[in-house]
N, C-alpha and C positions, 0 to 999 in steps of 0.2 A: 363149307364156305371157303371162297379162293380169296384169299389175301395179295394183290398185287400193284403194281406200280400204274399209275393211271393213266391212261389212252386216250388219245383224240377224242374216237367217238366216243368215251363216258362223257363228255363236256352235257347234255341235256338232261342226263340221269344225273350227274350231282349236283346240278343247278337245282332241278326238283326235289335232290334229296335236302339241298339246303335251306330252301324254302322252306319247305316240311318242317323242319328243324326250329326256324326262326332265325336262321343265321343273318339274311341277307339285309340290309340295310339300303336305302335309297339314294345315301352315296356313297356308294359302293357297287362299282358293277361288276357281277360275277362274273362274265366272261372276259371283261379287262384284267380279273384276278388270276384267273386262270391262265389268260395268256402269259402273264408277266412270269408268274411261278413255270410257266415251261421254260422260260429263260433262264433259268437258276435252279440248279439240284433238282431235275424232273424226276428221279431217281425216288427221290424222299415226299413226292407227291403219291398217297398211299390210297387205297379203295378195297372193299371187299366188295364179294358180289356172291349173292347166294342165286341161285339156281339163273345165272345171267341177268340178274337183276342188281344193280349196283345198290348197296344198303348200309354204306359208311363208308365215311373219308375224312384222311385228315392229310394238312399241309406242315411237314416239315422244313425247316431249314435252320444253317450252322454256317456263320457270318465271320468265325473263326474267333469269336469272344466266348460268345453263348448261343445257344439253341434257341430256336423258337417253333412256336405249331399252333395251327390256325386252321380254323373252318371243321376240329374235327366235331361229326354229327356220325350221328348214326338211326336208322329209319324206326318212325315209332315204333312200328311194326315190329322189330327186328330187339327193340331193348332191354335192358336188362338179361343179356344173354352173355354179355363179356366180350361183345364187340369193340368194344372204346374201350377198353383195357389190352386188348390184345390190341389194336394199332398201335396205343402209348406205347405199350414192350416193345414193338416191333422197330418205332419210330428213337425210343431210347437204344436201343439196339447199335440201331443202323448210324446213329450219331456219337456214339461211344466208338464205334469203330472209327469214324472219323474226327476223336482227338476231343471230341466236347464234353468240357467238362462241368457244366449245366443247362437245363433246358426250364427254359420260361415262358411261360403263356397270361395273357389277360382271360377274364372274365369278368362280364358284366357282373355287378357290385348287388343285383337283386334276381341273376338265376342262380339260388340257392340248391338246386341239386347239383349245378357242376361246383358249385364249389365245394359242397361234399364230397362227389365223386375225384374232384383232385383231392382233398384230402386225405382220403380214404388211400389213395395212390402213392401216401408221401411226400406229396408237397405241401410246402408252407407260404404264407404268407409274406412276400418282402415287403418293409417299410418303403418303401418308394410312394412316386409319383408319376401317373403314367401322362406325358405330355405327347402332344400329335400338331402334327401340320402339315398341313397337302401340299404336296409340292405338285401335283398334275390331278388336275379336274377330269373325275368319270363325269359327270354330266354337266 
């Protein structure tokens, strides 16, 4: 399985993979996500693909505070195989070389297997409060 930086043409393979997933949300449009993330650290936009089939992905980025990563899935098919562990390394990696010295991610508050699965990775819980506001309407 080839672990690399993501390419134009995956843009329909990770939409489907994200689907798949449950990632996508209705405001939320994946191809407006995807464009914007090419504007910024395409680099740290990660994909595996087993036999040219794209079957995880995850979006990095290092804001120059703290880390963040989003949209990582990985395909049903494919889990529980140490896919989404090896992107996280790959993605803690590659942002450690670039000076960050934490990485943060949300999860929804009832899928209880990623919040195992980041547990299990060594992350914890911050007391926080996660606040949001749109500044530009996908739909």
């Amino acid at each position: 399985m080839n672990l690399r930086a993501y390419q134009p043409h995956d843009e329909a393979a990770v939409i489907a993979l994200w689907q798949a997933c449950g990632l996508t949300r209705p405001w939320n449009d994946p191809r407006k996500d995807i464009a914007r993330k090419l504007t910024m650290q395409p680099e740290l936009f990660l994909v595996i693909e087993d036999a040219g089939q794209i079957v995880a992905s995850a979006m990095f980025g290092y804001e120059g505070h703290r880390g963040w990563v989003n949209y990582l899935a990985v395909a049903p098919s494919h889990q529980r195989r140490g896919l989404a562990r090896r992107l996280m390394a790959e993605g803690e990696s590659r942002l450690a070389t670039l000076g960050c010295p934490k990485l943060s991610l949300q999860v929804r508050a009832t899928n209880t297997d990623a919040l195992a699965f980041y547990q299990h990775l060594g992350y914890g819980r911050d007391e926080v409060v996660c606040f949001g506001k749109r500044l530009i309407a996908d739909h």
